[in-house]
C-alpha positions, 0 to 999 in steps of 0.5 A: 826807129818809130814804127809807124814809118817804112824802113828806118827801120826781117833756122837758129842754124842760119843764123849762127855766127861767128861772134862773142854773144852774152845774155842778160838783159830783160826780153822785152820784145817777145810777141805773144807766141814766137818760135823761140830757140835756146839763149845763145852759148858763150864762147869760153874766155879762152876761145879765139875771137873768130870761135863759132858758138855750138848755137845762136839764137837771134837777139832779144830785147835788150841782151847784149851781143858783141859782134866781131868786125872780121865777119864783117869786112868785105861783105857786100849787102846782098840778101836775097831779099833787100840786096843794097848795093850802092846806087840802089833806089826805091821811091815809094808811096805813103798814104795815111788813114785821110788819105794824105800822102807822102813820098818815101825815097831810099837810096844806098849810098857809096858811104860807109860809117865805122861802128863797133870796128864794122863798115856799115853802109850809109842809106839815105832815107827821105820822106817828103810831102808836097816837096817839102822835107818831112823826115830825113834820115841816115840809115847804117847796115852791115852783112856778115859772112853767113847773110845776116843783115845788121842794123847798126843804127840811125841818124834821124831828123824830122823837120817842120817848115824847113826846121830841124824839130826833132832827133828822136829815134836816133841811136849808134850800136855801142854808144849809150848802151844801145845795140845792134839787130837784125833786120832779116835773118840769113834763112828767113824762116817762119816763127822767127822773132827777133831785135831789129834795134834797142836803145832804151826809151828811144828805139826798141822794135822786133819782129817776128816772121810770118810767111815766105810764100806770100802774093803781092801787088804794088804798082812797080809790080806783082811777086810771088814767094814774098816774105812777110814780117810782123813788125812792132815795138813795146814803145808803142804795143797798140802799133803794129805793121807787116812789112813784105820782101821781093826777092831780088828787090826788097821792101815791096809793101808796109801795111799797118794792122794796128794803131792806125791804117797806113799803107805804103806800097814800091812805085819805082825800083833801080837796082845799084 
């Protein structure tokens, strides 16, 4: 996912989960001064699949985890803060540091796409400018039973004049190495840090959380209580975004810190 754009791409106790998990892979998304929680407990070779490990800790870098697709089925996409039940729609505006602008629509569709044996839903994501298709994109999520919502991938198009110029940033959790993140945790809790995505050399962000109480004011509205994430990739370590959650809305706000000064802010919300 390029981490200069807006969602395509938020206690280890919440987030421990029934799932076989493995460490091995190089951590190459640690911020400088996380929260961090011990690696996560293997599940003996014995154990039954559904077996919930004594600890978790939420994926880093580039270590490998396998997801169960039984804590999975059924669940709806109901986080607190980005609840994504089909139908929903955001419509957002970008303005870059010269002042052009561009719009962001996000839509959650009735779709879903088997990945891993898990249902992700589909979430179309659109970025125009002056009507004209810029980025367009199929966003893939999942929840499970305990309220952490997964990123299991993406398939991404840019265009110019009308062409397809490029897929870069597309990947699949299980295909070609790649694997799945976090996008907020159960119980957002600050200090957390955490894998949003990993496919080597093509899509590697984290994040790591900053606040929950937060104040914010966008033209759909002003929210208190707001979550507040620290979003960045080693692809790219001069980039830096901190994106905002509304309880019971979503994603409300992205204002990048680093590497640039664009900002996006929610102009239309309707929920599913």
């Amino acid at each position: 996912m390029d981490s200069t754009r807006w969602i395509r791409t938020v206690g280890v106790a919440a987030a421990t989960l029934a799932m076989l998990a493995g460490c091995g892979g190089t951590d190459t998304t640690q911020p400088p001064s996380p929260t961090r929680s011990a690696p996560a407990t293997l599940q003996p070779p014995d154990a039954s699949p559904t077996a919930v490990p004594a600890s978790f800790a939420l994926p880093q870098g580039s270590e490998p985890i396998e997801l169960d697709p039984s804590l999975f089925a059924g669940v709806a996409l109901d986080h607190p803060y980005w609840p994504m039940a089909p139908g929903s729609r955001w419509v957002y505006r970008e303005t870059d540091a010269e002042g052009a602008e561009q719009q962001v629509e996000v839509t959650v569709t009735s779709e879903t796409k088997e990945i891993l044996g898990i249902p992700a839903t589909v979430v179309h994501d659109l970025v125009t400018a002056d009507g004209e298709t810029i980025e367009d994109t199929l966003d893939w999520y999942a929840q499970d039973t305990l309220g952490n919502l997964w990123y299991l991938g993406e398939d991404t198009k840019e265009y110019e004049n009308g062409e397809v110029v490029s897929t870069e940033g597309s990947w699949e959790a299980g295909v070609d190495g790649a694997q799945a993140g976090i996008i907020l945790p159960a119980d957002p809790q600050v200090g957390q840090a955490y894998r949003q995505e990993y496919y080597a050399g093509q899509a590697e962000d984290a994040a790591e959380v900053m606040s929950v109480d937060e104040h914010v004011e966008v033209p759909f509205g002003s929210f208190d209580n707001v979550l507040e994430t620290r979003d960045f990739t080693p692809l790219d370590p001069d980039v830096e975004e901190h994106k905002f959650y509304a309880n019971g809305v979503g994603p409300v706000e992205v204002r990048q810190t680093s590497g640039g000064s664009s900002h996006e802010v929610l102009l239309s919300f309707e929920p599913g």
